[in-house]
PDB file of N, CA, C and O in Angstrom:
ATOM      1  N   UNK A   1      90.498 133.735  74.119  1.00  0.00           N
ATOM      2  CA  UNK A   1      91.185 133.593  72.860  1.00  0.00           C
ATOM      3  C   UNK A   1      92.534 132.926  73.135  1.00  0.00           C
ATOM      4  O   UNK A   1      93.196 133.389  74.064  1.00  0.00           O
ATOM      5  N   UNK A   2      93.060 131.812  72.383  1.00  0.00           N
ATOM      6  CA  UNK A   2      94.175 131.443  72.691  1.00  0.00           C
ATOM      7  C   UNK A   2      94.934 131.649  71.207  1.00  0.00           C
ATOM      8  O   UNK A   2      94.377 131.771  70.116  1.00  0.00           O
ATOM      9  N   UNK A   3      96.673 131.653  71.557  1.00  0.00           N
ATOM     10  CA  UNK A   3      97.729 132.063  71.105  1.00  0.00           C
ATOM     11  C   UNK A   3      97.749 130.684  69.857  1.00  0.00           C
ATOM     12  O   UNK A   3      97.415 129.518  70.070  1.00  0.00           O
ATOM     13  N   UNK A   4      98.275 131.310  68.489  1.00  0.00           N
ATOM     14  CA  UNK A   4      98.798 129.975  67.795  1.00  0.00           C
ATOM     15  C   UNK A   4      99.218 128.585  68.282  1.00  0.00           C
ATOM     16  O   UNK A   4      99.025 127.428  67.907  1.00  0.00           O
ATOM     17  N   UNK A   5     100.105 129.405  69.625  1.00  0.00           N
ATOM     18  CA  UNK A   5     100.403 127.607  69.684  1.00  0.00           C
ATOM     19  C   UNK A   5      99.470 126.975  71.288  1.00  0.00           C
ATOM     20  O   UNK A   5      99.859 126.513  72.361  1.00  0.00           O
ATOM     21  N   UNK A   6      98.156 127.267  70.711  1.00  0.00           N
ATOM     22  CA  UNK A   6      97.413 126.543  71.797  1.00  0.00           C
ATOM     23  C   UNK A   6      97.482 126.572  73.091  1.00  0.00           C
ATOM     24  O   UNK A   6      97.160 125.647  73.837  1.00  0.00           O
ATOM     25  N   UNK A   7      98.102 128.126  73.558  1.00  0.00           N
ATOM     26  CA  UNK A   7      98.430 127.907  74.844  1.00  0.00           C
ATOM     27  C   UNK A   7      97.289 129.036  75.219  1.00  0.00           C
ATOM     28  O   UNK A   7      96.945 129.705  74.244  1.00  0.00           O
ATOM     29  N   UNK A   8      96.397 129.488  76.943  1.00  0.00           N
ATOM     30  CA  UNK A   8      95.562 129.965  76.435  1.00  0.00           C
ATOM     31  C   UNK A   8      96.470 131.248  77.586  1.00  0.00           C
ATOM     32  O   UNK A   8      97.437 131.299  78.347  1.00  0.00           O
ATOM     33  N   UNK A   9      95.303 132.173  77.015  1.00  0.00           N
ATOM     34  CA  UNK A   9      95.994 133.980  77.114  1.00  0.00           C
ATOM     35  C   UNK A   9      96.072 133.574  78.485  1.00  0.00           C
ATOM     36  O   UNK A   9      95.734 132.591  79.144  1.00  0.00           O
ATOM     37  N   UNK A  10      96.740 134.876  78.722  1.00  0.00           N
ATOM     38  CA  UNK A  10      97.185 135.108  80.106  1.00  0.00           C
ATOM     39  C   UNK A  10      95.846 135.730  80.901  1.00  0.00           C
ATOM     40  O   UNK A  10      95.880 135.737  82.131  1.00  0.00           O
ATOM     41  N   UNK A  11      94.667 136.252  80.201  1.00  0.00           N
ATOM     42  CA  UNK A  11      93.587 136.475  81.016  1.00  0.00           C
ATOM     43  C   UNK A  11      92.724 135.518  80.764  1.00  0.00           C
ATOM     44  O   UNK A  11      91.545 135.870  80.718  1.00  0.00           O
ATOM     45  N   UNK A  12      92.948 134.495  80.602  1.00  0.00           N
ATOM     46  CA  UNK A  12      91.826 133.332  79.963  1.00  0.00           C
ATOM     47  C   UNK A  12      92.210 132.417  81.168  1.00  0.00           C
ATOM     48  O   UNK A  12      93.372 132.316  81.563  1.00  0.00           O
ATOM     49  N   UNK A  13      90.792 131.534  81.912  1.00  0.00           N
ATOM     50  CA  UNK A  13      91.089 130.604  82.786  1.00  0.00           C
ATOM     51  C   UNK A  13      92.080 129.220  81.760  1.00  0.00           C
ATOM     52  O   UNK A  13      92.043 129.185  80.530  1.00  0.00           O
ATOM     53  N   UNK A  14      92.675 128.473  82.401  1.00  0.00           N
ATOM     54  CA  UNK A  14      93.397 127.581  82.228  1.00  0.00           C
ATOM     55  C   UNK A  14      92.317 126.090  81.249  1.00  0.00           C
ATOM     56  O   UNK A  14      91.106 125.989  81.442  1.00  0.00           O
ATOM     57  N   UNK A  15      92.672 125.647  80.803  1.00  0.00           N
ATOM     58  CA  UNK A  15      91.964 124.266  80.448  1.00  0.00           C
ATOM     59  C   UNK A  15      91.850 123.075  81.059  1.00  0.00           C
ATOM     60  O   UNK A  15      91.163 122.208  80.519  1.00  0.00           O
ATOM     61  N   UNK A  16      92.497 122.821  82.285  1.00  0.00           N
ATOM     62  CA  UNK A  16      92.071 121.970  83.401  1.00  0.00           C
ATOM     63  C   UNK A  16      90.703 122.101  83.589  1.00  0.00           C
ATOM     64  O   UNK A  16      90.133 123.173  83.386  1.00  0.00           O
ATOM     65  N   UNK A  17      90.075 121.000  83.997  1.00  0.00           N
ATOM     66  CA  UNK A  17      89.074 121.025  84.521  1.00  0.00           C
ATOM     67  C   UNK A  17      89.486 121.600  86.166  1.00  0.00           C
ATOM     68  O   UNK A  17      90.539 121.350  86.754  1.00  0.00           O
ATOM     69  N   UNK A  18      87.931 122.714  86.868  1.00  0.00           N
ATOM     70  CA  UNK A  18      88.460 122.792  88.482  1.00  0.00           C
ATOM     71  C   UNK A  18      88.754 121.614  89.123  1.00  0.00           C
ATOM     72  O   UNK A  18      88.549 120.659  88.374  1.00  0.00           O
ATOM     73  N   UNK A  19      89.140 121.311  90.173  1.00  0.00           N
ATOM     74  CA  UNK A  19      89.967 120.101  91.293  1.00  0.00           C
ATOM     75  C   UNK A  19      89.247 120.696  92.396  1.00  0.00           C
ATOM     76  O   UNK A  19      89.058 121.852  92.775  1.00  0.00           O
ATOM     77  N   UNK A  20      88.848 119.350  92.860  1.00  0.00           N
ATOM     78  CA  UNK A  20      88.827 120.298  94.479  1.00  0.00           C
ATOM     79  C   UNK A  20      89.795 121.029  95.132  1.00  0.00           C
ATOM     80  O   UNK A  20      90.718 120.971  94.319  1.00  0.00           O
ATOM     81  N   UNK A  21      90.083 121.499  95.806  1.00  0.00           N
ATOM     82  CA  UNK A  21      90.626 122.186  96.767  1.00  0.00           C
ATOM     83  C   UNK A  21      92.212 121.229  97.547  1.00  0.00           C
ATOM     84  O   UNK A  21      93.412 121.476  97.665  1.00  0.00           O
ATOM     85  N   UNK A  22      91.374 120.212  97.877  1.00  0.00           N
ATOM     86  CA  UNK A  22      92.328 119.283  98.388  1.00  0.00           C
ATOM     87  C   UNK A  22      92.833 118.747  97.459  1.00  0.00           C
ATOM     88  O   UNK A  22      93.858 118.122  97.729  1.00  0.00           O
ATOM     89  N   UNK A  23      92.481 118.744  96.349  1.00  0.00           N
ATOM     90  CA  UNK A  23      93.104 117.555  95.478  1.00  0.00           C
ATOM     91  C   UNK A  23      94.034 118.273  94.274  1.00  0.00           C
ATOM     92  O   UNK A  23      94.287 117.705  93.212  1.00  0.00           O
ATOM     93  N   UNK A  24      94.718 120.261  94.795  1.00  0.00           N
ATOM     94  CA  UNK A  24      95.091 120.508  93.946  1.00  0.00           C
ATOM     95  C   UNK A  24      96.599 120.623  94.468  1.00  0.00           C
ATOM     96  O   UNK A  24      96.791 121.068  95.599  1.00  0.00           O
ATOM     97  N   UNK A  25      97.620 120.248  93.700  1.00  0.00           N
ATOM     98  CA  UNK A  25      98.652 120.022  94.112  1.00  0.00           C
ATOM     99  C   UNK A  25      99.400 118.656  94.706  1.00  0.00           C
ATOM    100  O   UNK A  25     100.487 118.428  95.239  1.00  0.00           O
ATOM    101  N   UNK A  26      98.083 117.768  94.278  1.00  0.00           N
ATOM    102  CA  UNK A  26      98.070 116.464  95.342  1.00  0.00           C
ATOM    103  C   UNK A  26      99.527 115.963  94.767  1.00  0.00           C
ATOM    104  O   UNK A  26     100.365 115.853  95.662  1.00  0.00           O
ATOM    105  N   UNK A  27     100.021 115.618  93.359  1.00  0.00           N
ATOM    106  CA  UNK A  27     101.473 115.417  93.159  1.00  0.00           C
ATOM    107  C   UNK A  27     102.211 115.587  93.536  1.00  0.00           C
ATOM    108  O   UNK A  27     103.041 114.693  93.368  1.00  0.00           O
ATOM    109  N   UNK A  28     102.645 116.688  94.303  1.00  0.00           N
ATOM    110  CA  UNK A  28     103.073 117.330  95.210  1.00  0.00           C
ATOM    111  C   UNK A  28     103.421 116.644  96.655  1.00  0.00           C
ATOM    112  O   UNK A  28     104.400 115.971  96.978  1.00  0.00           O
ATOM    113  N   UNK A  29     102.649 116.920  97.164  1.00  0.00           N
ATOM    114  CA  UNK A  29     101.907 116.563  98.411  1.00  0.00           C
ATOM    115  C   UNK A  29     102.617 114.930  98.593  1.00  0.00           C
ATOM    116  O   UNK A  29     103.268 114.549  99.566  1.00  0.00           O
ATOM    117  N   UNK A  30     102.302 114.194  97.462  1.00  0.00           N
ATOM    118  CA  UNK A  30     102.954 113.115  97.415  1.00  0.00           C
ATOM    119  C   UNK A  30     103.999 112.651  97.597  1.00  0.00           C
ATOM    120  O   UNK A  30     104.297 111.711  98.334  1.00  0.00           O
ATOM    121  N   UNK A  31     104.840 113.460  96.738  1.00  0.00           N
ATOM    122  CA  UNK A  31     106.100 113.465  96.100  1.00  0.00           C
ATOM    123  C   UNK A  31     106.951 113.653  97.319  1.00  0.00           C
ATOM    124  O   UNK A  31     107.906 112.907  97.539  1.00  0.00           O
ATOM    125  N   UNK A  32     106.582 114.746  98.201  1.00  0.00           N
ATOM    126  CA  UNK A  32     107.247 115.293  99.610  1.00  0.00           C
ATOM    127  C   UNK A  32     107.251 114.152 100.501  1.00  0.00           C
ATOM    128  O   UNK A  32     108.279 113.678 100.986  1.00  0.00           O
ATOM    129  N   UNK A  33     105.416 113.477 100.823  1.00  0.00           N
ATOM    130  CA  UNK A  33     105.498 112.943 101.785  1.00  0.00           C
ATOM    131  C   UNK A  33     106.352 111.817 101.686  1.00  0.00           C
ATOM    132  O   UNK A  33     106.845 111.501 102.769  1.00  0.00           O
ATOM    133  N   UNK A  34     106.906 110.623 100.043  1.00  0.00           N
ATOM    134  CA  UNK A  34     107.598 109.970  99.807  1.00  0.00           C
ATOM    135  C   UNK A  34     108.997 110.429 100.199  1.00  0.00           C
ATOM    136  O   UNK A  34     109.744 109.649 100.790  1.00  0.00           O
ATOM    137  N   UNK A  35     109.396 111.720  99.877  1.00  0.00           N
ATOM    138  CA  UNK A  35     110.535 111.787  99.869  1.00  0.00           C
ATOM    139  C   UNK A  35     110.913 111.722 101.474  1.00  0.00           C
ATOM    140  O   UNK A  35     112.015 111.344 101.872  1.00  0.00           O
ATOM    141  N   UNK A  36     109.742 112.183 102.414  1.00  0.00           N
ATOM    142  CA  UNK A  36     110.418 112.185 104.194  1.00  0.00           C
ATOM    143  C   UNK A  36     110.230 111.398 104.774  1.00  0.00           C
ATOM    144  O   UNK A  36     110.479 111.324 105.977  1.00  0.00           O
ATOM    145  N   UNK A  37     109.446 110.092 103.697  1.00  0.00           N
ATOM    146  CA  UNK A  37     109.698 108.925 104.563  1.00  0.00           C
ATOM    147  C   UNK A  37     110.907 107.848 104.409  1.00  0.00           C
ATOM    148  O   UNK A  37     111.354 107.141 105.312  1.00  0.00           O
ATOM    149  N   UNK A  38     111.315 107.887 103.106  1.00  0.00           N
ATOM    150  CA  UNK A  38     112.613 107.916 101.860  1.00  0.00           C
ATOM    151  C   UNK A  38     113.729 108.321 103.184  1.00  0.00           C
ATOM    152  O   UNK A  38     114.436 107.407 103.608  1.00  0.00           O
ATOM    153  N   UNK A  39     113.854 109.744 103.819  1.00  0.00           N
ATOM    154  CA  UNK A  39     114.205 110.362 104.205  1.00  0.00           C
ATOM    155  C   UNK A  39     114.306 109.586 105.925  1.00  0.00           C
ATOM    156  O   UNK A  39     115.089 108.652 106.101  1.00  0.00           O
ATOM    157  N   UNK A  40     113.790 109.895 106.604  1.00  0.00           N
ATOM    158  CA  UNK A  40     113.612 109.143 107.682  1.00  0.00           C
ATOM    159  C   UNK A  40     114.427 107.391 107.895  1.00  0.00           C
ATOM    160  O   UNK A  40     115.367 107.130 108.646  1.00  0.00           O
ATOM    161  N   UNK A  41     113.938 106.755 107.283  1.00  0.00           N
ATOM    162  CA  UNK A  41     114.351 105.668 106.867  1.00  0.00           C
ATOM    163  C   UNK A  41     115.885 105.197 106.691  1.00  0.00           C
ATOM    164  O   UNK A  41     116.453 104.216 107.171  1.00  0.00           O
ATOM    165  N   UNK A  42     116.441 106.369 105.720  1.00  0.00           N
ATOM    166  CA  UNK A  42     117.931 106.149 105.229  1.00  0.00           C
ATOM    167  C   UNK A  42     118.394 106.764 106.980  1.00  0.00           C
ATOM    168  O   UNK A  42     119.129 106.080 107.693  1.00  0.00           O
ATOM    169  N   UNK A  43     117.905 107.926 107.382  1.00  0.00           N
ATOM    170  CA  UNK A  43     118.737 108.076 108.381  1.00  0.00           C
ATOM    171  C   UNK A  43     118.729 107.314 109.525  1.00  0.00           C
ATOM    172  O   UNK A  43     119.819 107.420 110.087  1.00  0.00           O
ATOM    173  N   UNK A  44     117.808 106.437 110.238  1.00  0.00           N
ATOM    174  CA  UNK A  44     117.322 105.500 110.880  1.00  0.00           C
ATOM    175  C   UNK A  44     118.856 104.692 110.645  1.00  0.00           C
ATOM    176  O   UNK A  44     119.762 104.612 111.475  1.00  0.00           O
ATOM    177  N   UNK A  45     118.842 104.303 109.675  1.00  0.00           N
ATOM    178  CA  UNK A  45     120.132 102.870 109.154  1.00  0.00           C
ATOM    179  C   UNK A  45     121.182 103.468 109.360  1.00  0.00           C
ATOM    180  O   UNK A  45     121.897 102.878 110.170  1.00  0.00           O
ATOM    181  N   UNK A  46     121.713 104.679 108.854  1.00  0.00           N
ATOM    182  CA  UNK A  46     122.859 105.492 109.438  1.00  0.00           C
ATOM    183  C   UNK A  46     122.714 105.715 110.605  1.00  0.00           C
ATOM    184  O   UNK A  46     123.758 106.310 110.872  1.00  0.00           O
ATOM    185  N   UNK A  47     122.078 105.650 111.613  1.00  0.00           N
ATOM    186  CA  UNK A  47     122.055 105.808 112.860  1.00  0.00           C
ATOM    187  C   UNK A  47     122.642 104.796 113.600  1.00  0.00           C
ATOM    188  O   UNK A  47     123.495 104.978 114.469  1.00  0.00           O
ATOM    189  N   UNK A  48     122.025 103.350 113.135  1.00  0.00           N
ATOM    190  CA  UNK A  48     122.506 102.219 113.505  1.00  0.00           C
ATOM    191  C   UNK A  48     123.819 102.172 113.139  1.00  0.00           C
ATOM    192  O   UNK A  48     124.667 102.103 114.028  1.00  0.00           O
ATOM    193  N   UNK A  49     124.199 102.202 111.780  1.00  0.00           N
ATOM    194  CA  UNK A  49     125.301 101.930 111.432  1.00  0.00           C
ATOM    195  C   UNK A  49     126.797 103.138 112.126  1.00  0.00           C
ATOM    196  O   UNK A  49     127.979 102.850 112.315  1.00  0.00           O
ATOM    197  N   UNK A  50     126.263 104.104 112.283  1.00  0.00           N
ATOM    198  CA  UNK A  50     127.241 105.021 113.107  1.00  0.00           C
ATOM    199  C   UNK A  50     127.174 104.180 114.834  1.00  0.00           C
ATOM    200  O   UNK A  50     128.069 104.017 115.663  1.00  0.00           O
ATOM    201  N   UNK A  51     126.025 103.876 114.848  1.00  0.00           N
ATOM    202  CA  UNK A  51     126.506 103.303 116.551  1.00  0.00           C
ATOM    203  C   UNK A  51     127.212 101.899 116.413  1.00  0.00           C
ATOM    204  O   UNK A  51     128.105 101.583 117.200  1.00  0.00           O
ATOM    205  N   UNK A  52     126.888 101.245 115.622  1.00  0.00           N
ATOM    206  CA  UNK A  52     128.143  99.771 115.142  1.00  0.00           C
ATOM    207  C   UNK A  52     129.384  99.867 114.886  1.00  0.00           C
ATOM    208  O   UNK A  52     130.177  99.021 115.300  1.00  0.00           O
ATOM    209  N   UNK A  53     129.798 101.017 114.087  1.00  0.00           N
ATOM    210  CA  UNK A  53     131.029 101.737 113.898  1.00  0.00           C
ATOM    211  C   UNK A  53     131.613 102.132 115.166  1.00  0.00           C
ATOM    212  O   UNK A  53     132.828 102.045 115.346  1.00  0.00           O
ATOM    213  N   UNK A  54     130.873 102.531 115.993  1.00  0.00           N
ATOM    214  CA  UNK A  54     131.229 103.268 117.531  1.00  0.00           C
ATOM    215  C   UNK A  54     132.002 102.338 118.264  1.00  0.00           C
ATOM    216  O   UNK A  54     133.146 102.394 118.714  1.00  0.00           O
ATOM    217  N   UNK A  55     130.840 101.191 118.290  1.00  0.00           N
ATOM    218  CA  UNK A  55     130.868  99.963 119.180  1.00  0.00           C
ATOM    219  C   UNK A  55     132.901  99.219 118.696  1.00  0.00           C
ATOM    220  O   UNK A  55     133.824  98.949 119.465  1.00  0.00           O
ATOM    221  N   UNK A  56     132.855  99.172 117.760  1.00  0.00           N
ATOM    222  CA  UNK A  56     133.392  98.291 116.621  1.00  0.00           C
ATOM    223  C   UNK A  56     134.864  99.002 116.889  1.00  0.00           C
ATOM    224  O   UNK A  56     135.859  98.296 116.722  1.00  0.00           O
ATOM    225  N   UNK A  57     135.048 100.531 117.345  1.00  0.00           N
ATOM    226  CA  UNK A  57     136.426 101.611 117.493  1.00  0.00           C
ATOM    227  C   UNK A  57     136.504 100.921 118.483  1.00  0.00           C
ATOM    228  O   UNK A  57     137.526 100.235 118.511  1.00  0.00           O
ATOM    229  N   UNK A  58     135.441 100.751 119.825  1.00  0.00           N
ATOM    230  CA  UNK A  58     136.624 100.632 121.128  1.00  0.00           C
ATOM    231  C   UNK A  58     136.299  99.444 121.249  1.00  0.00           C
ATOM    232  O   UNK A  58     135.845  99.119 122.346  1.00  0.00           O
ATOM    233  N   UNK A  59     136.411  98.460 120.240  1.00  0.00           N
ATOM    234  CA  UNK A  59     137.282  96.621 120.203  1.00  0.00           C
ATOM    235  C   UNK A  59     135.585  96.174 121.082  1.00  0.00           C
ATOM    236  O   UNK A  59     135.506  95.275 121.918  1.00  0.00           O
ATOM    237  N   UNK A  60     134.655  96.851 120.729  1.00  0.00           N
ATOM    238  CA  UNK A  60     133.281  95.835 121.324  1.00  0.00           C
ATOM    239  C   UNK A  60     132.585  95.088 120.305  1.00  0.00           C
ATOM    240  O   UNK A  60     132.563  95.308 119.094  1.00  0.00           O
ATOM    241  N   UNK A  61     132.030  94.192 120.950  1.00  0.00           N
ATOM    242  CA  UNK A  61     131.127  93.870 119.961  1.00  0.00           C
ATOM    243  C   UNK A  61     129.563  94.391 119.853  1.00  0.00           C
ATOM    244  O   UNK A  61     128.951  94.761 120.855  1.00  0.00           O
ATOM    245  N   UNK A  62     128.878  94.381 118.300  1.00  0.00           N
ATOM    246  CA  UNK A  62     127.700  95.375 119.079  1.00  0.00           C
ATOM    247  C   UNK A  62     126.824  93.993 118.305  1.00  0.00           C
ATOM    248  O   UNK A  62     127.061  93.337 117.290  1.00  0.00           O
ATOM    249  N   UNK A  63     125.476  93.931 119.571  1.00  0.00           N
ATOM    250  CA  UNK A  63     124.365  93.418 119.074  1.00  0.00           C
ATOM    251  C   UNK A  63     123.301  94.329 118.752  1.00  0.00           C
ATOM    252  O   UNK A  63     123.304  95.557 118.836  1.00  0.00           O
ATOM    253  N   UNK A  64     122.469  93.617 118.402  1.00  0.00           N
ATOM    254  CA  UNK A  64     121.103  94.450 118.024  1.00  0.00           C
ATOM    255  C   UNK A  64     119.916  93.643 118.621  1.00  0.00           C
ATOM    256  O   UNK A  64     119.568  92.540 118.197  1.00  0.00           O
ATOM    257  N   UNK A  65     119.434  94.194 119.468  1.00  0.00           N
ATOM    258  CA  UNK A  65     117.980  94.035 120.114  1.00  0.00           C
ATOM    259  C   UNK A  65     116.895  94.729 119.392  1.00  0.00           C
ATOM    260  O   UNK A  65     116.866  95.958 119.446  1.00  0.00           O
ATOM    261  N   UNK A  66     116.105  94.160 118.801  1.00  0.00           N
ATOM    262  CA  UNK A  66     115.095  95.228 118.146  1.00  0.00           C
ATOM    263  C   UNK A  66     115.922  96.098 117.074  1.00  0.00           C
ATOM    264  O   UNK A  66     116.808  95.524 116.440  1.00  0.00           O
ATOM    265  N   UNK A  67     115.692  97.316 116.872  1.00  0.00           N
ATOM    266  CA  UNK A  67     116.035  98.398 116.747  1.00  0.00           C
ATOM    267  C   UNK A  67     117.058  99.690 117.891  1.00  0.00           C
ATOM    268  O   UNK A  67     117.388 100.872 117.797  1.00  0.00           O
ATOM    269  N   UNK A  68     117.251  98.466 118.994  1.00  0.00           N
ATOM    270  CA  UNK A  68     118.498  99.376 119.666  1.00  0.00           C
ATOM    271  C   UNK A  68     119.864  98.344 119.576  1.00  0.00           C
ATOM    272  O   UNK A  68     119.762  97.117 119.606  1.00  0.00           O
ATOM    273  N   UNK A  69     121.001  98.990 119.474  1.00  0.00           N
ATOM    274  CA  UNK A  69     122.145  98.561 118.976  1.00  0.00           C
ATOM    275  C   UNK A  69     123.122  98.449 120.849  1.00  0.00           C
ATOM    276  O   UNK A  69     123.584  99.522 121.238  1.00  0.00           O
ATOM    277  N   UNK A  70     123.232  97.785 121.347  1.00  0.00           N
ATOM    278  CA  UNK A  70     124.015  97.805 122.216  1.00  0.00           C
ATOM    279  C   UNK A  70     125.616  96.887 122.196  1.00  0.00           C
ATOM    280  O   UNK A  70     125.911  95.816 121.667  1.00  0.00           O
ATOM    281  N   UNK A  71     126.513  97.971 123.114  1.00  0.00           N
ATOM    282  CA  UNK A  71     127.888  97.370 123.027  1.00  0.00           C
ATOM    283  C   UNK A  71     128.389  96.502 124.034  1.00  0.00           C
ATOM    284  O   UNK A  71     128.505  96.809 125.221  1.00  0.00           O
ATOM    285  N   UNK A  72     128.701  95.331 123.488  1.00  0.00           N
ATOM    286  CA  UNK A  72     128.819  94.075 124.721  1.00  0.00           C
ATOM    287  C   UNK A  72     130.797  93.838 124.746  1.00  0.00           C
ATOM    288  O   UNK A  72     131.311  93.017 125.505  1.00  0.00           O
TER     289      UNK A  72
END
């Protein structure tokens, strides 16, 4: 039995159809794994950029090889 405003009782299953198993919460799941790669990423560049800053205090110059930052 559901309530006037269409919501259903508290002992009544939900109106979703079932999901598999894996696929419940998958929004989720998403949302996280975006955010720690989001995550990863920004700190990666602050990494660099704190070792350029480093380089840059004691009057060096810094290159970049790849992804490692060295002070010449």
């Amino acid at each position: 039995m559901t309530t006037s405003q269409n919501k259903p009782a508290p002992n009544e299953p939900s109106a979703q159809p079932n999901k598999p198993v894996i696929l419940q919460g998958m929004g989720t799941k998403l949302l996280v794994l975006i955010l720690c790669a989001v995550s990863f990423v920004a700190g990666f560049y602050a990494h660099q950029a704190r070792q350029i800053n480093h380089c840059e205090s004691l009057g060096q110059v810094a290159q970049k090889q790849g992804s490692v930052v060295i002070c010449i």
